[in-house]
KOLDREN-193599 format. One record per residue: residue number from 1; x, y, z of N, C-alpha, C in turn. Coordinates in nm, 4 decimals. Atoms other than C-alpha are relative to their C-alpha. Example, Ala and Ser with C-alpha at 12.3 -4.5 7.8 and 13.67 -1.06 7.14 Angstrom:
! KOLDREN-193599
rec resi: 1 | n.east: 0.0890 | n.north: -0.1190 | n.up: 0.0000 | ca.east: 1.2300 | ca.north: -0.4500 | ca.up: 0.7800 | c.east: 0.0900 | c.north: 0.1200 | c.up: 0.0000
rec resi: 2 | n.east: -0.0820 | n.north: -0.1190 | n.up: -0.0060 | ca.east: 1.3670 | ca.north: -0.1060 | ca.up: 0.7140 | c.east: -0.0770 | c.north: 0.1090 | c.up: 0.0730
This chain:
! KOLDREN-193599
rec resi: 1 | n.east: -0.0142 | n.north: -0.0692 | n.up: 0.1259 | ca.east: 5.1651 | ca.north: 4.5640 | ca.up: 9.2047 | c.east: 0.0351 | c.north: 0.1459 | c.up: 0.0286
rec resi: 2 | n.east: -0.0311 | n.north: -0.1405 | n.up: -0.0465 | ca.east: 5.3237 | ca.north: 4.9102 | ca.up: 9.1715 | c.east: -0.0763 | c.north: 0.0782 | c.up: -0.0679
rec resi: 3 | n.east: 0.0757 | n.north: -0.0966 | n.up: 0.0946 | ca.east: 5.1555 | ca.north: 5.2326 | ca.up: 9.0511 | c.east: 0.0576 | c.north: 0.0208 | c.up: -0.0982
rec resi: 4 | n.east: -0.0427 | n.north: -0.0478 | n.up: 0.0784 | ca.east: 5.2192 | ca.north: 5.3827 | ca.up: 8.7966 | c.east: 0.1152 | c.north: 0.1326 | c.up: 0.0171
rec resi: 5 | n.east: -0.1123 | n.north: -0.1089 | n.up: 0.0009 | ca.east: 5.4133 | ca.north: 5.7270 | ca.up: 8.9330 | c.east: 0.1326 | c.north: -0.1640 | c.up: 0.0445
rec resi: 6 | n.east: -0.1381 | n.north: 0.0957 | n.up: -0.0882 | ca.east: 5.6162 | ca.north: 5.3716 | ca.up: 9.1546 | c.east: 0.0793 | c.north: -0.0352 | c.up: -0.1416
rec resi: 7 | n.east: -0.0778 | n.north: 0.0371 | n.up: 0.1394 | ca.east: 5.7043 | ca.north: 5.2363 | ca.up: 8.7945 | c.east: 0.0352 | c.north: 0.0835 | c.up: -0.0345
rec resi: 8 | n.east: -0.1018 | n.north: -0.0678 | n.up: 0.0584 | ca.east: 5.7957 | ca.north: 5.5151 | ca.up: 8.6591 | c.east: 0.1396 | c.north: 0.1035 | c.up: 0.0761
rec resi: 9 | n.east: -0.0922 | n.north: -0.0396 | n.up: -0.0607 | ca.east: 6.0127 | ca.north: 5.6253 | ca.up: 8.9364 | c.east: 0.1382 | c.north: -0.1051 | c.up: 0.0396
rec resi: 10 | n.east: -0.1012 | n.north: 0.1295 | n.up: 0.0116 | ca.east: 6.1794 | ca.north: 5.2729 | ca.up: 8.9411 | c.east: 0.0991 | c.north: 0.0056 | c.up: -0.1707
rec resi: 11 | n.east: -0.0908 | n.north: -0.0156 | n.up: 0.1233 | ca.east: 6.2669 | ca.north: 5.3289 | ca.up: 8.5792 | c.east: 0.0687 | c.north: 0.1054 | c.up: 0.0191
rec resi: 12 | n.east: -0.0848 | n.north: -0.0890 | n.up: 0.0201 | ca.east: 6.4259 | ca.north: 5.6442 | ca.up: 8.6267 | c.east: 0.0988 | c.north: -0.0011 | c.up: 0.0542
rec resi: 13 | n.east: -0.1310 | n.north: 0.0383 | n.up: -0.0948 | ca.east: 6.6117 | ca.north: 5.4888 | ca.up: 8.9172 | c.east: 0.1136 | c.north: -0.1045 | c.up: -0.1179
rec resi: 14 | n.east: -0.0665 | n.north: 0.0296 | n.up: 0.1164 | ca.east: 6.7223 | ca.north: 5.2520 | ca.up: 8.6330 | c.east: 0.1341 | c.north: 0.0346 | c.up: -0.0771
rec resi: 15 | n.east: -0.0947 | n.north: -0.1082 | n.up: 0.0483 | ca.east: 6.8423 | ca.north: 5.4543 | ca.up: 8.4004 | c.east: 0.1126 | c.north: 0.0844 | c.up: 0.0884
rec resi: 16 | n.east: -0.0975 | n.north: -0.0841 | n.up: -0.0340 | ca.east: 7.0414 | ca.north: 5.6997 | ca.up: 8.6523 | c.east: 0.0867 | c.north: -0.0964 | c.up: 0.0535
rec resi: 17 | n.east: -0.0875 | n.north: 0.1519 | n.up: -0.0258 | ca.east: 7.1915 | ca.north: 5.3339 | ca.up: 8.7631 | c.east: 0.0708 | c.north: -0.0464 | c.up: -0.0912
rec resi: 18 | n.east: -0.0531 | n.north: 0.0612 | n.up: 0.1357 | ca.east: 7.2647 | ca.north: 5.2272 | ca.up: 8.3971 | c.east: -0.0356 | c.north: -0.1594 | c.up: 0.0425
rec resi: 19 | n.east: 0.1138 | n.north: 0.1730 | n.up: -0.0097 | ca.east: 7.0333 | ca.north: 4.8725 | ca.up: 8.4997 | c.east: -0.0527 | c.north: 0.0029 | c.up: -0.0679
rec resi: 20 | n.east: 0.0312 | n.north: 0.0482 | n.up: 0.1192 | ca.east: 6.8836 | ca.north: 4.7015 | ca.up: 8.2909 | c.east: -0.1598 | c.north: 0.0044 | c.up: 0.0801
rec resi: 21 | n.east: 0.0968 | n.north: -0.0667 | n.up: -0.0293 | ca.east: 6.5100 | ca.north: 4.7622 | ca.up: 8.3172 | c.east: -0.0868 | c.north: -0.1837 | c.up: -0.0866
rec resi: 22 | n.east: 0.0644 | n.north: 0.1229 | n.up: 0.0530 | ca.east: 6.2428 | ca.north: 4.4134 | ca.up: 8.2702 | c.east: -0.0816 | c.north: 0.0041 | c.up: 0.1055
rec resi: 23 | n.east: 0.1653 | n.north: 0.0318 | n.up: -0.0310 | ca.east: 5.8922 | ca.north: 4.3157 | ca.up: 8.3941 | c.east: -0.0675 | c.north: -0.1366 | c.up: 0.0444
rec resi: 24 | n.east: 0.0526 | n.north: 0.1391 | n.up: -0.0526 | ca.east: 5.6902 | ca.north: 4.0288 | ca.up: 8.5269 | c.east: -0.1505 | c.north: 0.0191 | c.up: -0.0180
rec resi: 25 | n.east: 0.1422 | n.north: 0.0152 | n.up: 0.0074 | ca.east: 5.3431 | ca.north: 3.9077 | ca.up: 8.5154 | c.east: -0.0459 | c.north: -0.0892 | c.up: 0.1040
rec resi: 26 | n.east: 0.0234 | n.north: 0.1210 | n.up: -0.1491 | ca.east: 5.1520 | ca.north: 3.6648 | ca.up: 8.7488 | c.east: -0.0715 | c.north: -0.1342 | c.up: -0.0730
rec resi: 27 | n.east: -0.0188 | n.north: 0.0858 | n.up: 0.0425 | ca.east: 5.1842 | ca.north: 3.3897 | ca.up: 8.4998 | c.east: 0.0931 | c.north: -0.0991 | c.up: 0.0370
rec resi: 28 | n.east: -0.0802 | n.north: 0.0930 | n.up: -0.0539 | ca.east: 5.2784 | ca.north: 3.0734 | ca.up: 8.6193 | c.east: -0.0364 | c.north: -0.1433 | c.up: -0.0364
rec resi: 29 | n.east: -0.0118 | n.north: 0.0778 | n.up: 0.0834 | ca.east: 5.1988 | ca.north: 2.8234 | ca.up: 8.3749 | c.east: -0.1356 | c.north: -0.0624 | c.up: 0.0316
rec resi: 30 | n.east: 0.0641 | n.north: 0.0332 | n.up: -0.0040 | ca.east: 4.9879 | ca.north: 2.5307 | ca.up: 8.4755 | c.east: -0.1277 | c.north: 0.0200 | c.up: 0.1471
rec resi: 31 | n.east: 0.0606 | n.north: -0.0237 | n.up: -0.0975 | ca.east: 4.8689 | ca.north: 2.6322 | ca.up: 8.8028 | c.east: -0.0938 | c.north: 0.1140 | c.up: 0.0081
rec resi: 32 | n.east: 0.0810 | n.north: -0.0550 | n.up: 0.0112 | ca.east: 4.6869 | ca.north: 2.9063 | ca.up: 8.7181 | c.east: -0.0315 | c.north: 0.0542 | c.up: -0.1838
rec resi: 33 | n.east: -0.0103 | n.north: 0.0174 | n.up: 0.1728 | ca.east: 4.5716 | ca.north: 2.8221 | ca.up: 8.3414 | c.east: -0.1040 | c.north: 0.1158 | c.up: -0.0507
rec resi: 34 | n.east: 0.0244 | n.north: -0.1275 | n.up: 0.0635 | ca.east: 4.3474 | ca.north: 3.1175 | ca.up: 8.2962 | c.east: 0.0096 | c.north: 0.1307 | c.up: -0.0141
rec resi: 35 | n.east: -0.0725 | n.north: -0.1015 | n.up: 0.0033 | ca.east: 4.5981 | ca.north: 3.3628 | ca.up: 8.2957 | c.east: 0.1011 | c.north: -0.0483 | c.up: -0.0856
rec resi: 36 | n.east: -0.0959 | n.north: -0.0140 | n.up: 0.1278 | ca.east: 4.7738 | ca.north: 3.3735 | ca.up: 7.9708 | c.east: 0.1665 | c.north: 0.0455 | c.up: 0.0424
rec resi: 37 | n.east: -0.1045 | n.north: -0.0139 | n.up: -0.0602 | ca.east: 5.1534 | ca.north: 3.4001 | ca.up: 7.9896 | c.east: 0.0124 | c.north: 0.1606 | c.up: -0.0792
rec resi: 38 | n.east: -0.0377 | n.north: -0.1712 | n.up: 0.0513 | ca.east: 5.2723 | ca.north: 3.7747 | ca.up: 7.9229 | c.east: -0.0945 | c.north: 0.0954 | c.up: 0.1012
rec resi: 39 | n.east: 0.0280 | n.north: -0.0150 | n.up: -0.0678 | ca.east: 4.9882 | ca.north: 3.8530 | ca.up: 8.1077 | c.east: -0.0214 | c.north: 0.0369 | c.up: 0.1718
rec resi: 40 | n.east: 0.0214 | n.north: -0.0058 | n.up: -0.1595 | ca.east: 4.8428 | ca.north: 3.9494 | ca.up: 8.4890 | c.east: -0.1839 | c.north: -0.0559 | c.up: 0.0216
rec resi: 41 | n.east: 0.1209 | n.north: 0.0359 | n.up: 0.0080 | ca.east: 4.5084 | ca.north: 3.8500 | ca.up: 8.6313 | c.east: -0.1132 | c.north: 0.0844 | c.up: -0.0430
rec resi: 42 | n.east: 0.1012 | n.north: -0.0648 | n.up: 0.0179 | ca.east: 4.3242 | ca.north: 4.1521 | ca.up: 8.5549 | c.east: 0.0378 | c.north: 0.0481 | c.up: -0.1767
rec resi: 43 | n.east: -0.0530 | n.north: 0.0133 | n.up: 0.1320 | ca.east: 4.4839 | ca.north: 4.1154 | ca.up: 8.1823 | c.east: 0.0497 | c.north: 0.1458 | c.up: -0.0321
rec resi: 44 | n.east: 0.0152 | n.north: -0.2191 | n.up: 0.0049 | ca.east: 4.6372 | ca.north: 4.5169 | ca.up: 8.1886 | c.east: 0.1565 | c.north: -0.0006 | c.up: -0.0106
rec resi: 45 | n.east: -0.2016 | n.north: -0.0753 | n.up: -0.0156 | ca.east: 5.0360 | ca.north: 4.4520 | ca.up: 8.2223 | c.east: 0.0083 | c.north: 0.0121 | c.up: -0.1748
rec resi: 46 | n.east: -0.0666 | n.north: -0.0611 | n.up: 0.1210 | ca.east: 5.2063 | ca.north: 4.5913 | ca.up: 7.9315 | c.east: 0.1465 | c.north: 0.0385 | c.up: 0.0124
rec resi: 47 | n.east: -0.1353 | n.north: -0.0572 | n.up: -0.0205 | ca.east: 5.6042 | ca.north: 4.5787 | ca.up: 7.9037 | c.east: 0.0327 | c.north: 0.0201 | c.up: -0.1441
rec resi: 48 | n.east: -0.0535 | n.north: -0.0935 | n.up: 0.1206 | ca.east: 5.6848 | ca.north: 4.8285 | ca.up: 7.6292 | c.east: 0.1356 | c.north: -0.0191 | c.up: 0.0234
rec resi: 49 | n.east: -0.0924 | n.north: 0.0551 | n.up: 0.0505 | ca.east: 5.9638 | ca.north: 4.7081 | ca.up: 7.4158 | c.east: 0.0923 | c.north: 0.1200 | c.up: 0.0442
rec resi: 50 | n.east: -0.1103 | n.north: -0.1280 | n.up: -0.0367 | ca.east: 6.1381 | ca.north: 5.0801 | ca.up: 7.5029 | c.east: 0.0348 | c.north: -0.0424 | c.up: 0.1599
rec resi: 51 | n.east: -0.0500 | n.north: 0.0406 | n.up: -0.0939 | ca.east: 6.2021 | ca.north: 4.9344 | ca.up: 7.8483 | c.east: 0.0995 | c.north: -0.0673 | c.up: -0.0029
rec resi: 52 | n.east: -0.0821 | n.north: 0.1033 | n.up: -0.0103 | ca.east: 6.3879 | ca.north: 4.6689 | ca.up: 7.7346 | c.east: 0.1021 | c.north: -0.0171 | c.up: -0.1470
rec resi: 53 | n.east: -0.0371 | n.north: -0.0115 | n.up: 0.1213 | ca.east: 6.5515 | ca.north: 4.8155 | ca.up: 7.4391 | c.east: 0.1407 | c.north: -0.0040 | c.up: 0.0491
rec resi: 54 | n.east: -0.1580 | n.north: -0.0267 | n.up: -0.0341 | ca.east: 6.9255 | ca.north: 4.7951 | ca.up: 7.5791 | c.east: 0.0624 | c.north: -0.1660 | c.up: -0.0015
rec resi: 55 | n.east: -0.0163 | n.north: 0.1779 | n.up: -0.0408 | ca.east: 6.8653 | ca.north: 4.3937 | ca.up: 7.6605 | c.east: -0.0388 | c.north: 0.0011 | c.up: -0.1698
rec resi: 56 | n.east: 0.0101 | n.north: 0.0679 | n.up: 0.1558 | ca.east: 6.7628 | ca.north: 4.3514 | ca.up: 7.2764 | c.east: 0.0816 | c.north: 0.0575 | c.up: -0.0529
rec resi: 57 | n.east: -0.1114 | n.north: -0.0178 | n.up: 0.0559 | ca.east: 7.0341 | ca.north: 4.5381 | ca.up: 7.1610 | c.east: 0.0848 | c.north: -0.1202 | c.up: 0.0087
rec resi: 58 | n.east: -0.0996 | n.north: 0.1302 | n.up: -0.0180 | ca.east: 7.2914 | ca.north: 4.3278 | ca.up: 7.3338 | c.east: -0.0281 | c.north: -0.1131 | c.up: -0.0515
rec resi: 59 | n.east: 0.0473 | n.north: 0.1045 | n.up: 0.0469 | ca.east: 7.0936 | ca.north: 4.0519 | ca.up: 7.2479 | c.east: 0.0264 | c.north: -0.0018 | c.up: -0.1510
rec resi: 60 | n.east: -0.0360 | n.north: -0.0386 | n.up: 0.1119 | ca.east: 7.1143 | ca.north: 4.1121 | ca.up: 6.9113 | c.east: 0.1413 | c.north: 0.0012 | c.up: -0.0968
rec resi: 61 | n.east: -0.1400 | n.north: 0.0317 | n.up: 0.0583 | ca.east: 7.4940 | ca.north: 4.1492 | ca.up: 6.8779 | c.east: 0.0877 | c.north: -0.1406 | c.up: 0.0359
rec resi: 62 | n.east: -0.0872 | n.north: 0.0933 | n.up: -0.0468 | ca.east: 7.5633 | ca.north: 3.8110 | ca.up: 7.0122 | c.east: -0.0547 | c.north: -0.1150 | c.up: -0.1141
């Protein structure tokens, strides 16, 4: 897992890239069933929709 300055230095790499910016959890369906999907094991990820506001655009116009 990255820190927090690592994430936010990966996003800025991002952006000065013009990449598209998305998230993961350590959801993996039936194999580990008490970890909710969206989720991580210590239940704390959070991918704010402003990360991924360029992919729902596009998304959006198709």
């Amino acid at each position: 897992m990255f820190s927090k300055s690592e994430r936010n230095n990966l996003i800025l790499l991002a952006d000065k890239y013009h990449k598209y910016k998305s998230g993961g959890t350590d959801y993996y369906a039936l194999n580990k069933p008490n970890i909710l999907i969206g989720s991580d094991i210590n239940n704390n990820v959070h991918i704010d929709k402003s990360l991924i506001e360029d992919w729902i655009d596009k998304v959006s116009l198709i």
